[in-house]
C-alpha positions as CSV (number, residue, x, y, z in Angstrom):
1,X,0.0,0.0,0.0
2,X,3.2,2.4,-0.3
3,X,3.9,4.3,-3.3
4,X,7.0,4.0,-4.0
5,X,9.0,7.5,-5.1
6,X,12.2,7.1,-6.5
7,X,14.4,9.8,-4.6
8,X,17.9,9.1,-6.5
9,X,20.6,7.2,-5.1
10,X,21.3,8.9,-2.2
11,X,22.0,5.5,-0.1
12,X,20.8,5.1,3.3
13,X,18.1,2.7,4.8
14,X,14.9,4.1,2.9
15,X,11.9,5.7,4.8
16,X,8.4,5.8,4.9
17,X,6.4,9.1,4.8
18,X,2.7,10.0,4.2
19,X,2.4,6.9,1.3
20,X,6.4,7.6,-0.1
21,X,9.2,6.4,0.4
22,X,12.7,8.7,1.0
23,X,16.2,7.8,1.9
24,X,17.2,8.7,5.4
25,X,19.0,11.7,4.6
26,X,16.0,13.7,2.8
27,X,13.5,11.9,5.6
28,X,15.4,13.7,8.5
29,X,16.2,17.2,6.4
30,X,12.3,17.5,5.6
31,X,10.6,15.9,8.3
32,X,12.7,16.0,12.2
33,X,13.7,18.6,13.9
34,X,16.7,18.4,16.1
35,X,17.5,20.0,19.2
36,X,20.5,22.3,18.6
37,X,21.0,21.5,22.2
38,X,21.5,17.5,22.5
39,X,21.0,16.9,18.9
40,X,18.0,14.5,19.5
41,X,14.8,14.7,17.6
42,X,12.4,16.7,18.9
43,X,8.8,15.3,19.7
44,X,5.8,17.0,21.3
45,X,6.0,20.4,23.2
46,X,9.2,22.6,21.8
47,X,10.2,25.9,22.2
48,X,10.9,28.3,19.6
49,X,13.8,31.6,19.6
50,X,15.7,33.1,16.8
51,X,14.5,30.7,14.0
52,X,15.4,27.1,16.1
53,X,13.8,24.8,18.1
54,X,14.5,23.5,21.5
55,X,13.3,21.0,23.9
56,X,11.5,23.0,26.6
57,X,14.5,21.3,29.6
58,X,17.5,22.0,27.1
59,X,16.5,26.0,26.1
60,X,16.1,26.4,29.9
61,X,19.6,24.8,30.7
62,X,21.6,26.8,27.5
63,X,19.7,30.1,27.2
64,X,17.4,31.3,30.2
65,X,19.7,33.1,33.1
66,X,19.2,31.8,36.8
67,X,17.1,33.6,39.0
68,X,19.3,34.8,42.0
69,X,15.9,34.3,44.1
70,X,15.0,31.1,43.9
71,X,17.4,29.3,41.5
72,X,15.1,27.9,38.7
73,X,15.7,29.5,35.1
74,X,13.6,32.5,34.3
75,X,12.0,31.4,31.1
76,X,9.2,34.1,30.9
77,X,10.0,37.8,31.7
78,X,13.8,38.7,33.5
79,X,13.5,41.3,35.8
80,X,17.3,42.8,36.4
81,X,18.5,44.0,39.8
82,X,21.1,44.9,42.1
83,X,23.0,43.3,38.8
84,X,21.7,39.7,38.5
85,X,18.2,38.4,37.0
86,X,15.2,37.6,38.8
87,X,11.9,36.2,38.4
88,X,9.3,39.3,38.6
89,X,7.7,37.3,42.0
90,X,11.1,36.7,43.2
91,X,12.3,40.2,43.2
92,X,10.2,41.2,45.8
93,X,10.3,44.2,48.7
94,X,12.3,42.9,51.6
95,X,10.0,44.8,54.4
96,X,6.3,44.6,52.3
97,X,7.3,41.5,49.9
98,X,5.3,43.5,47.1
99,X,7.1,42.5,43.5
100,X,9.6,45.7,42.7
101,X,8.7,45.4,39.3
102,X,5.4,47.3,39.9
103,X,7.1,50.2,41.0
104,X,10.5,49.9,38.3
105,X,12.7,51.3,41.1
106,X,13.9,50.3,44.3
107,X,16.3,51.3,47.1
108,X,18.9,48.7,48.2
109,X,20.6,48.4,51.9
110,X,23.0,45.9,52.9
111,X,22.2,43.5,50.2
112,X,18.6,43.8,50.2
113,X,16.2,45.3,48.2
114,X,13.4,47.8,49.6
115,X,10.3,49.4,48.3
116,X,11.1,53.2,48.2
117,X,8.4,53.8,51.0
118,X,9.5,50.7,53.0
119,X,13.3,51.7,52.3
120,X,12.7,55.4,53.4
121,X,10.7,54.3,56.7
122,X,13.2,52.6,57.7
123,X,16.8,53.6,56.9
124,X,16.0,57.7,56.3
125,X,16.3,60.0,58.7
126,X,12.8,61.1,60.8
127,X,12.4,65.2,60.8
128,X,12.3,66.4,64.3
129,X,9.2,68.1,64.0
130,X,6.8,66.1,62.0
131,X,8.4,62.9,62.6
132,X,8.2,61.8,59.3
133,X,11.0,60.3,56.5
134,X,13.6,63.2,54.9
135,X,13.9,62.8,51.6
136,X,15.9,65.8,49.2
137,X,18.0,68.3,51.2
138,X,17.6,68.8,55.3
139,X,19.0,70.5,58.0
140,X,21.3,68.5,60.4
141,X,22.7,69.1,64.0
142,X,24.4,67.5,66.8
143,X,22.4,64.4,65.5
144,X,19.2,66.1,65.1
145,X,17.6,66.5,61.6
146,X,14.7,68.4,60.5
147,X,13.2,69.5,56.7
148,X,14.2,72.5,55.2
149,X,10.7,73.6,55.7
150,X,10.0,72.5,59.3
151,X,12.9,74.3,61.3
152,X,11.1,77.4,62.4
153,X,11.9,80.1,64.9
154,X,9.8,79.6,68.4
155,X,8.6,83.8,68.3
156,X,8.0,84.4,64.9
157,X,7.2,81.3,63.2
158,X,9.6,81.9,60.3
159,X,12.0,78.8,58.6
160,X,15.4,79.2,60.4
161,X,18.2,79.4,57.6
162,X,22.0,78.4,57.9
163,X,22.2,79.2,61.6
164,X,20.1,78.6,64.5
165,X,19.9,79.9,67.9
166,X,18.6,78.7,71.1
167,X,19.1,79.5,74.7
168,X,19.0,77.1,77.5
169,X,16.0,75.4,77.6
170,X,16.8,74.2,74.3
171,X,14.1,76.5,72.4
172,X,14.8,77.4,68.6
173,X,15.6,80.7,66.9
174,X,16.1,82.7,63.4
175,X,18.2,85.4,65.1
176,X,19.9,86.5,68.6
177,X,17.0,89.2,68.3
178,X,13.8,86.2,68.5
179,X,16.0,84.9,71.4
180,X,15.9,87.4,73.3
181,X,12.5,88.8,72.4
182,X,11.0,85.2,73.2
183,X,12.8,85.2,76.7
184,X,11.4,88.7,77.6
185,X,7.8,86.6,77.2
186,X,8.8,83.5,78.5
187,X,7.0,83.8,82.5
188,X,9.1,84.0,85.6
189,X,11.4,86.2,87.7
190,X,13.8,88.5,86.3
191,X,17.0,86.3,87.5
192,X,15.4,83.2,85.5
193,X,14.6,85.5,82.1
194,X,18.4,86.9,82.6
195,X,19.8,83.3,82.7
196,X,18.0,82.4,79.7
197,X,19.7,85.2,77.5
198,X,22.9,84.4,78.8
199,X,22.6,80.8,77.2
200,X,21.4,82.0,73.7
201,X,23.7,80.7,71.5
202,X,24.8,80.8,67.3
203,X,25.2,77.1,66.2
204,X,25.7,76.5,62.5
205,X,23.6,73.9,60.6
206,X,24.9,71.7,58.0
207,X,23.0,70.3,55.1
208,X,23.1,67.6,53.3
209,X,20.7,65.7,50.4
210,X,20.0,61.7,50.2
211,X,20.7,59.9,47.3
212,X,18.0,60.7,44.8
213,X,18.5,64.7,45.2
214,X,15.7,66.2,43.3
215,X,18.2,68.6,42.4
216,X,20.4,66.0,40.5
217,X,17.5,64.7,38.4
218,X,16.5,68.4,37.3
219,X,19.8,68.7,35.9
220,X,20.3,65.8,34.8
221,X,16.7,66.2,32.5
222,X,17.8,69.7,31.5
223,X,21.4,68.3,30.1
224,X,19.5,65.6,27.9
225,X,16.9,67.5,26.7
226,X,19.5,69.9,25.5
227,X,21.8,67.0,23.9
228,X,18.3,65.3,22.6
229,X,17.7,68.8,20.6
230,X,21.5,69.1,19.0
231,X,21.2,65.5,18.2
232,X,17.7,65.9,16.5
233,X,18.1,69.1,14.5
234,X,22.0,69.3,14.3
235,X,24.7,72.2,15.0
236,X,22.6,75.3,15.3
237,X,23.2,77.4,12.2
238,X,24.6,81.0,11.9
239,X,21.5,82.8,12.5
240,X,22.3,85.2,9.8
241,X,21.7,83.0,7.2
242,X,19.6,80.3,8.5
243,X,15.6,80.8,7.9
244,X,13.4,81.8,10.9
245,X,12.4,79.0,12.7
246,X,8.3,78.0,11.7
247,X,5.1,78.1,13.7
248,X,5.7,74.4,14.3
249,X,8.9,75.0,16.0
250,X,6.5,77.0,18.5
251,X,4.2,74.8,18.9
252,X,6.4,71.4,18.9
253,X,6.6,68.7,22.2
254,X,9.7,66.3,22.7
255,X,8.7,63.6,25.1
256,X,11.8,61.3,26.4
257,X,12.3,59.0,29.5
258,X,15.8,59.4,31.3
259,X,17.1,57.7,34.4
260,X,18.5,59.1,37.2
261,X,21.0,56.5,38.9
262,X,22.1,56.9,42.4
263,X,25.4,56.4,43.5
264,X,24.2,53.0,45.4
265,X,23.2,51.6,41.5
266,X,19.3,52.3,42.8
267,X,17.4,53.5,39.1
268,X,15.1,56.4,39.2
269,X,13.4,56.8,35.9
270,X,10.9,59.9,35.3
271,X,9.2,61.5,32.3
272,X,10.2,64.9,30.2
273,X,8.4,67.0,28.1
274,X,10.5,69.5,26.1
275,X,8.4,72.5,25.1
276,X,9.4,73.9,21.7
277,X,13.6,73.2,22.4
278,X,14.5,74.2,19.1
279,X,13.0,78.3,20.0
280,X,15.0,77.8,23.3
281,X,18.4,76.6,21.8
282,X,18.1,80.0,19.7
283,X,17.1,82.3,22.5
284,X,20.2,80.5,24.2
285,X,22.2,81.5,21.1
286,X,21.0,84.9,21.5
287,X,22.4,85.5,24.7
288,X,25.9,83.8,23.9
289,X,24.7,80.6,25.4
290,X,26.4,77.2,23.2
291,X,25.2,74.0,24.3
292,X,28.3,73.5,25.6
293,X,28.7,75.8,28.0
294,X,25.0,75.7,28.8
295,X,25.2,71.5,29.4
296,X,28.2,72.1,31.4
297,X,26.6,74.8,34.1
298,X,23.5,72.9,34.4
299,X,25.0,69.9,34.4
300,X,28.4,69.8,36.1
301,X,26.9,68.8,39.8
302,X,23.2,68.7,41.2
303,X,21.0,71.8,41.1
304,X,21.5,73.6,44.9
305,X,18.8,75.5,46.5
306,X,14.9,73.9,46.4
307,X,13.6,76.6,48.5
308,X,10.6,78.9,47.9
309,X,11.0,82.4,47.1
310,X,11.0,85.5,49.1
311,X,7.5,86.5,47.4
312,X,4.0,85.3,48.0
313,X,3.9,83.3,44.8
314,X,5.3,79.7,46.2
315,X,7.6,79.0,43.9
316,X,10.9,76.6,44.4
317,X,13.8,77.8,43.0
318,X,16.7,76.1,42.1
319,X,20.2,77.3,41.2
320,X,23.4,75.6,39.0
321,X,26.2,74.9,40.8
322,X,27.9,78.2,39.6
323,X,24.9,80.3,39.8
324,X,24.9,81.5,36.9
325,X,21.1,79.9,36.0
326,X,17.8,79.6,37.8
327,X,15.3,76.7,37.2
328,X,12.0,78.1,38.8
329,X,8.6,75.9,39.1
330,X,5.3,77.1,37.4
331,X,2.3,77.3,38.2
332,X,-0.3,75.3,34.9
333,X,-1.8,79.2,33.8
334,X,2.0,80.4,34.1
335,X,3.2,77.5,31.7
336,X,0.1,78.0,29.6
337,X,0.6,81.3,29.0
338,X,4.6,81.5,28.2
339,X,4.0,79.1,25.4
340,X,1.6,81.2,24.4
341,X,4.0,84.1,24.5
342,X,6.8,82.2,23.2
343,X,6.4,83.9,19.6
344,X,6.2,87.4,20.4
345,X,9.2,87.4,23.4
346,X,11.4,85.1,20.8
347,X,11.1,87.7,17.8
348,X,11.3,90.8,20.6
349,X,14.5,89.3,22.0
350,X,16.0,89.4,18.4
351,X,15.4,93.1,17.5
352,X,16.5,94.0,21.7
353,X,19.4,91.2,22.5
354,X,19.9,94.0,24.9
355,X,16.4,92.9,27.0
356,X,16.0,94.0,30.5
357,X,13.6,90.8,30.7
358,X,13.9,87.2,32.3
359,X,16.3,85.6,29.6
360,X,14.4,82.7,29.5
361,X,16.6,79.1,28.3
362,X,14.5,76.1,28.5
363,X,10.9,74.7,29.0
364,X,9.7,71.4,30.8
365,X,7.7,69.3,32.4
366,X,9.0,66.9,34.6
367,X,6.7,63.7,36.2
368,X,8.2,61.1,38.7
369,X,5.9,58.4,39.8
370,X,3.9,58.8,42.6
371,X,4.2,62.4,42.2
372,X,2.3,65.2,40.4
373,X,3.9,66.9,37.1
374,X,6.7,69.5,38.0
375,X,6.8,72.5,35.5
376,X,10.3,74.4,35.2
377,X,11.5,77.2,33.3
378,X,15.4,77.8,33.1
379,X,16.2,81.3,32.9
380,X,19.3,84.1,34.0
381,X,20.5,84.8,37.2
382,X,20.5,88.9,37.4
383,X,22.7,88.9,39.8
384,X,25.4,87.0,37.6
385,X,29.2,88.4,39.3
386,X,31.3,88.0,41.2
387,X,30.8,91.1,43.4
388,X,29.1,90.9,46.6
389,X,25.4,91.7,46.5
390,X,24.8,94.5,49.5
391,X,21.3,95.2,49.1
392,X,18.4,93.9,46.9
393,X,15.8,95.3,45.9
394,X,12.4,94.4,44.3
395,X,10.4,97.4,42.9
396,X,7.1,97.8,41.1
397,X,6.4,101.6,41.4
398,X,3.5,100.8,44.0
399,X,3.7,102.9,47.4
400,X,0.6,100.6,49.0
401,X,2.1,97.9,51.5
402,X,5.3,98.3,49.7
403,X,7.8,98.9,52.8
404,X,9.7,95.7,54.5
405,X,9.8,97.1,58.4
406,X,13.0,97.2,60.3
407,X,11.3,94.2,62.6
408,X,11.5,92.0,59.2
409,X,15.1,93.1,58.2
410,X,16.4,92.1,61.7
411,X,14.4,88.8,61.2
412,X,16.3,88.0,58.3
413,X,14.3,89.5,55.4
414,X,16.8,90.3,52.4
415,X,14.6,91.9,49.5
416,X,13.8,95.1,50.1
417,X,10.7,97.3,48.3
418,X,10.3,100.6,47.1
419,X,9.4,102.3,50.4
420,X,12.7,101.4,51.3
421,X,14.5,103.1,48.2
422,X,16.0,106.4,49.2
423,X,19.0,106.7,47.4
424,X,18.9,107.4,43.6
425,X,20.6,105.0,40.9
426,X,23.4,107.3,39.3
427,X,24.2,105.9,36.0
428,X,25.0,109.2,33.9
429,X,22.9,110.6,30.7
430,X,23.7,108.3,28.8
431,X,23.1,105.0,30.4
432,X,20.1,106.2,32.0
433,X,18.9,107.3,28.4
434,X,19.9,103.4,26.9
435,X,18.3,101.9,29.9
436,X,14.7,103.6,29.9
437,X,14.5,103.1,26.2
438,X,14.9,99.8,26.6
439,X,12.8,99.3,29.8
440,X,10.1,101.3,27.1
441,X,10.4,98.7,24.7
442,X,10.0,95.8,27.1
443,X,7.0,97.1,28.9
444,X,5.2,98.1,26.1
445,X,5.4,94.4,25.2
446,X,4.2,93.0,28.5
447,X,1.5,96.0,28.0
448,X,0.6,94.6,24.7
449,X,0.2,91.0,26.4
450,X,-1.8,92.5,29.4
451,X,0.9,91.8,31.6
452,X,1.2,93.3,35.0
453,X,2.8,92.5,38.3
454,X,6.3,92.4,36.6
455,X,9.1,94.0,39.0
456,X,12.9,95.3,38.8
457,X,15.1,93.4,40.9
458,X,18.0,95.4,41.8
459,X,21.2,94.6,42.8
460,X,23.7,97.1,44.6
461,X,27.3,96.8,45.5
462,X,28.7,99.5,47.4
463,X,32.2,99.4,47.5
464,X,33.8,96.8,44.7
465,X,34.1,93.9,47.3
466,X,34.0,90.3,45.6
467,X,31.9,87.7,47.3
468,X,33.6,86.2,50.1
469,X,32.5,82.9,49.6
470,X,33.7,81.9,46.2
471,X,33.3,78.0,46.6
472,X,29.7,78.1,47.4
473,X,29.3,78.3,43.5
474,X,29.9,81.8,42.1
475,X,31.2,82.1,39.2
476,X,35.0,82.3,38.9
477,X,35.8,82.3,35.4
478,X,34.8,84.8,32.6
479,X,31.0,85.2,32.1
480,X,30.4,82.7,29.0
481,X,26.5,84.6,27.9
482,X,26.4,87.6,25.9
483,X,26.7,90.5,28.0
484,X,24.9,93.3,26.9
485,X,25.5,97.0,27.3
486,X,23.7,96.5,31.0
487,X,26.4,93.9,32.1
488,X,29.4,95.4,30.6
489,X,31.0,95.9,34.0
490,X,31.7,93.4,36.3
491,X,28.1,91.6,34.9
492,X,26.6,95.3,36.4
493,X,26.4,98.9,35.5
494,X,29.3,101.2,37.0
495,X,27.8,104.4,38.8
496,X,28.6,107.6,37.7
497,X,27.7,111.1,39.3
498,X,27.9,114.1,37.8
499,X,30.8,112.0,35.3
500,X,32.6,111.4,38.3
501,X,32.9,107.3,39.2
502,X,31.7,106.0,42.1
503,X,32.2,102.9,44.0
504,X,28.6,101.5,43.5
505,X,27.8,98.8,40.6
506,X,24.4,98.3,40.2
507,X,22.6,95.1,38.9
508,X,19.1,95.0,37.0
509,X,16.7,93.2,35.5
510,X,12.6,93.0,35.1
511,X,11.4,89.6,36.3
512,X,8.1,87.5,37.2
513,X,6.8,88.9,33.6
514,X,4.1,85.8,33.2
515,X,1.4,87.4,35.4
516,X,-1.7,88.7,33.5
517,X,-4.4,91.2,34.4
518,X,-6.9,89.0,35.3
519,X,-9.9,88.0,37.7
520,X,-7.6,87.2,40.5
521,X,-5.7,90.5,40.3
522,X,-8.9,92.2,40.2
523,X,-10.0,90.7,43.5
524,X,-6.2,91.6,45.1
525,X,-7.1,95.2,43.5
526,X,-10.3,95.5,45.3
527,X,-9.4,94.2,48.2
528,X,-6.3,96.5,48.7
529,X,-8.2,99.1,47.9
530,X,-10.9,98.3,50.7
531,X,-7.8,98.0,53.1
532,X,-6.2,101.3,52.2
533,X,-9.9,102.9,52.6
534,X,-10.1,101.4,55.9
535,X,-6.4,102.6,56.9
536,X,-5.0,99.3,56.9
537,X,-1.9,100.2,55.1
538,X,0.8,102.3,56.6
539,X,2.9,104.3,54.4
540,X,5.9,105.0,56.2
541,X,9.5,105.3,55.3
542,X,12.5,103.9,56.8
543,X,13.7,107.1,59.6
544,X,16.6,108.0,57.6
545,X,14.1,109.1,54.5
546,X,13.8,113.0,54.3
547,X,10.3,113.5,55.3
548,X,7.5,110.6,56.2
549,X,5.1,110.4,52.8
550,X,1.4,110.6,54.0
551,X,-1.3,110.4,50.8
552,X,-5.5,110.3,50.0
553,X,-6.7,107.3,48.9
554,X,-4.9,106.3,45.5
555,X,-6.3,102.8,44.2
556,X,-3.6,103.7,41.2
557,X,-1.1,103.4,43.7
558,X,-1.7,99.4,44.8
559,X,0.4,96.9,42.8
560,X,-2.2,95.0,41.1
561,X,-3.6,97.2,38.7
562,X,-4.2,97.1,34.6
563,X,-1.6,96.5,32.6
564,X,-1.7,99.8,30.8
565,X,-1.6,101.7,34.1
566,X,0.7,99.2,35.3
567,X,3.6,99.8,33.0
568,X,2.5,104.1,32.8
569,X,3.1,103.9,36.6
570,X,6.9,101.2,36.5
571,X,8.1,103.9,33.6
572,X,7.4,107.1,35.8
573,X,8.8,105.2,39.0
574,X,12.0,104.2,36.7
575,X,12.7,107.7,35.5
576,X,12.1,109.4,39.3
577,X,14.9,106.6,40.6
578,X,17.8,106.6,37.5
579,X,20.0,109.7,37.3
């Protein structure tokens, strides 16, 4: 019942296939399959990889990696950790047994794998005040340790920066000043209260970050974005003869994934979004910025700072290690609108590379699991020298709760407001002229945009005296951005009287320009203007002004006012102040 093929004389002991017959050669080239493995036929169950097949016992003994766990082969899906394999149920959470794998980080101590929670619970350090796990930067002392945020003076409730104070009863200060004002109202007899000020003391606090510093993956997002751009797009072009960058180069979104790894191997990955990098890279250009230099002050060491600013806003603010740039968080309506603005400030920058405005260098938004989006914009430090910054100062031409009291200076306020202005900025007739002309041109943009609420921060040095802590991250070599005719000395303006120089250097720039006239403002307008109605406001000057300023009711005079008014009233404060 065979049918008989004839398959040539190719010797052998014939074979039987399907009704014909084939030598034994051609029977085991078409029909068996061989384990590459043990060279034995294969029958039943096999397993398949890169075009072979295996018996299921000799692909797990020749190809699939032992897991460190439990010792079988991993023949599904390898998890990778703490550099060996593992089976996803075998790499598990040494405190909470949950698979790591769910997470994709983890935290190891002696050997062992942790959960980040579990791994923070146990091995970081508790604050002192709210007891709970530190994680980013914190204050420590004598083996105490405490959050940034949480270390607050006992009388005045502010946070307690760089030094701390206590007397002896082991209360906590800002200043000498709180010490001994919180002694005078501690109860008792006059030999106890005299006892405690005796034992007030100035201790220095040191600080230190764990080892995922926020600060570190910031700058470590910001480099890659910047390297992901070049790579994408090329060398940037002469901008003299390349074309203007197109509405989609406004309106593009670069999403990537980097990984920040610790110094103990532990892998951190989070999400970017770059807004429109290729309209950053140019504005960088603009100010002199290659992505050289800019990769290597970003990048060079973890971001320092993390601490909210001296206004009301909330913002955290970060520095480079040479503080030369600023990464600031946004609010969602700030982020909105600068995108939105992106177009108009690019092309305005162009015609005025001599812009009093934010320089702003970069755009992201930054998520890390379990965590809600971050949104940062990298701009210029203003005060960008070497001298030592005397006083600050953050104007907005408003007179209406505009005056930081001598209480708030000796409890470590810094910024100073208008109120407290009583000198005048001597720059000479010709600086003054180049510098309102330009402050015209900047304002009438941020008019245009119904932008209010913007303010000068100045700078002041009064005597030519560098900063006497160098280390901490000021720059020490050559400025590497563009400086324009505002920054020509020393990153500042010389001051001139009468064209005789003078000592003082002053430092400039018009910042928090993504606030609009809106709803919000409106309420802050009417509300101040209740206040001042009611004589809530005092309108004093410091003692050593000429004469003490009393006015009517002026609802022009509050900060938050329309944007037309608003820039009217910052152009007639600028020209009163500059001589």
């Amino acid at each position: 019942g065979i049918n008989a093929e004839y398959m040539g004389d190719c010797g052998g002991k014939p074979r039987a296939h399907e009704g014909s017959i084939y030598c034994q050669a051609h029977y085991l080239e078409l029909f068996v399959v061989l384990c590459p493995a043990c060279n034995q036929q294969i029958e039943g169950e096999c397993v398949e990889s890169n075009e072979q097949r295996w018996h299921p016992e000799c692909f797990e003994r020749t190809n699939c990696p032992r897991c460190a766990g439990c010792g079988f082969p991993v023949t599904d899906y390898v998890v990778s950790g703490m550099g060996k394999d593992w089976h996803s149920a075998c790499f598990v959470c040494a405190e909470c047994r949950r698979p790591l794998s769910e997470t994709g980080k983890y935290r190891e101590h002696e050997g062992a794998p942790y959960c980040q929670e579990d791994y923070l619970q146990r091995f970081a350090h508790k604050c002192g005040v709210c007891g709970f796990p530190i994680r980013g930067s914190y204050y420590e002392l004598e083996g105490q340790h405490w959050h940034n945020e949480c270390l607050q003076c006992s009388h005045c409730g502010g946070r307690i920066i760089n030094q701390l104070y206590r007397d002896s009863e082991g209360t906590q200060y800002c200043s000498e000043v709180c010490g001994r004002k919180g002694a005078e109202a501690n109860e008792g007899q006059a030999e106890q209260q005299a006892a405690i000020l005796s034992n007030i003391s100035m201790l220095s606090i040191s600080t230190a970050t764990d080892k995922h510093p926020l600060g570190a993956c910031l700058a470590q997002a910001i480099v890659q974005a910047t390297q992901h751009t070049d790579d994408t797009y090329g060398p940037l072009a002469d901008r003299a003869s390349s074309p203007p960058l197109q509405q989609v180069a406004y309106e593009e979104t670069v999403p990537h994934q980097p990984t920040h790894v610790a110094r103990d191997g532990a892998r951190m990955p989070f999400d970017v979004i770059d807004y429109s990098p290729r309209v950053f890279r140019e504005l960088r250009s603009i100010f002199g910025w290659s992505s050289a230099a800019y990769s290597t002050s970003m990048g060079r060491a973890a971001l320092v700072g993390g601490a909210t600013g001296a206004g009301s806003s909330g913002m955290v603010f970060f520095f480079s290690h040479d503080r030369r740039l600023i990464v600031k968080s946004l609010v969602r309506p700030e982020l909105i609108f600068l995108k939105r603005f992106l177009p108009l400030y690019h092309r305005h920058c162009l015609k005025h590379p001599d812009t009093l405005l934010t320089r702003f260098y970069g755009l992201h938004k930054i998520k890390f699991e379990g965590k809600e989006s971050m949104r940062v914009v990298v701009m210029n430090n203003v005060f960008d020298t070497r001298l030592r910054i005397d006083l600050t100062y953050d104007l907005k031409g408003s007179t209406v709760d505009r005056t930081v009291t001598e209480q708030e200076i000796q409890q470590g306020a810094k910024v100073l407001k208008d109120l407290n202005l009583v000198d005048k900025v001597y720059l000479g007739e010709n600086m003054r002229n180049r510098l309102l002309q330009q402050a015209s041109a900047d304002t009438s943009l941020l008019r245009d945009q119904n932008v209010m609420d913007y303010s000068l921060l100045l700078g002041v040095n009064q005597n030519g005296e560098e900063s006497s802590k160098p280390s901490d991250g000021w720059p020490l070599l050559p400025a590497a951005s563009q400086l324009s005719v505002f920054q020509a000395h020393r990153g500042g303006m010389p001051s001139t009287k009468r064209g005789t120089p003078l000592t003082t250097t002053y430092f400039l720039g018009v910042i928090d320009i993504l606030q609009q006239w809106n709803n919000d403002k409106k309420a802050e307008n009417f509300a101040k203007s209740t206040m001042q109605k009611l004589g809530k406001f005092t309108e004093k000057r410091p003692q050593r002004a000429i004469s003490v300023i009393k006015r009517d009711f002026d609802p022009k005079a509050i900060s938050a006012v329309g944007s037309a008014e608003y820039q009217s009233r910052f152009m007639k404060f600028l020209d009163g102040i500059v001589v």
